[in-house]
C-alpha positions in Angstrom: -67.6 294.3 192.7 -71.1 293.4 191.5 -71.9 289.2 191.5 -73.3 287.6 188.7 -76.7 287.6 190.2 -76.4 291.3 190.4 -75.4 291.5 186.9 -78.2 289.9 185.7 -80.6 292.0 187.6 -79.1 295.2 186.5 -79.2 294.1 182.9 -82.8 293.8 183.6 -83.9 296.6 185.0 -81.5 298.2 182.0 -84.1 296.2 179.3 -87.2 297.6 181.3 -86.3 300.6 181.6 -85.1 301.0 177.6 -88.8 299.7 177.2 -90.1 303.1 179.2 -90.7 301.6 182.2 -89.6 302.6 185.9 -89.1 301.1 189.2 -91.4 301.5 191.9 -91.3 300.3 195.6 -94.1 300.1 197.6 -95.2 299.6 201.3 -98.3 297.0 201.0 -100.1 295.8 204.7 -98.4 292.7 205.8 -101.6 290.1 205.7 -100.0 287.4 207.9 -99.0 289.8 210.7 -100.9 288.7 213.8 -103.8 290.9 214.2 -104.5 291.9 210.7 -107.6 289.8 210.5 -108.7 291.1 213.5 -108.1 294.8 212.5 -109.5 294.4 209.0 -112.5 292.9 210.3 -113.1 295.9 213.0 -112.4 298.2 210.0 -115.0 296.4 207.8 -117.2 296.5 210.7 -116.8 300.2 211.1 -117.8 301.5 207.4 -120.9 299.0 207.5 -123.5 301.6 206.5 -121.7 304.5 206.6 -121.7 306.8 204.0 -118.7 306.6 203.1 -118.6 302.4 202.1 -121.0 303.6 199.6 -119.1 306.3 198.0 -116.3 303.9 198.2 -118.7 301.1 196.2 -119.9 303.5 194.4 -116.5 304.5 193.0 -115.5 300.9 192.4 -118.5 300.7 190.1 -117.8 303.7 188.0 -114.3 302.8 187.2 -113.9 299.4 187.5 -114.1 297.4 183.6 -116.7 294.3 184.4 -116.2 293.9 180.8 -114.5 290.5 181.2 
């Protein structure tokens, strides 16, 4: 037996998808986990003037909308 809570999340999800929409869940890098600083940093540190942070810029650039 589903709660009222659950209820009204279903309902929800119901509306959304009716709309066209789906559900997605997705992994993202926990940022307070200890060390993350410390990694992103060394990963940061790692691309300066590589080649490939500037095909990474470079890629932000041509499809990013600056626009606003």
């Amino acid at each position: 037996m589903q709660t009222a809570e659950e209820d009204k999340f279903k309902r929800y999800r119901e509306r959304l998808k009716a709309k066209g929409l789906r559900q997605v869940h997705i992994w993202v890098p926990d940022t307070k986990r200890p060390g993350f600083a410390d990694e992103l940093r060394r990963q940061v540190a790692s691309l300066k003037g590589a080649p490939e942070e500037q095909e990474a810029l470079d890629f932000i650039e041509e499809t990013s909308d600056w626009t606003e």
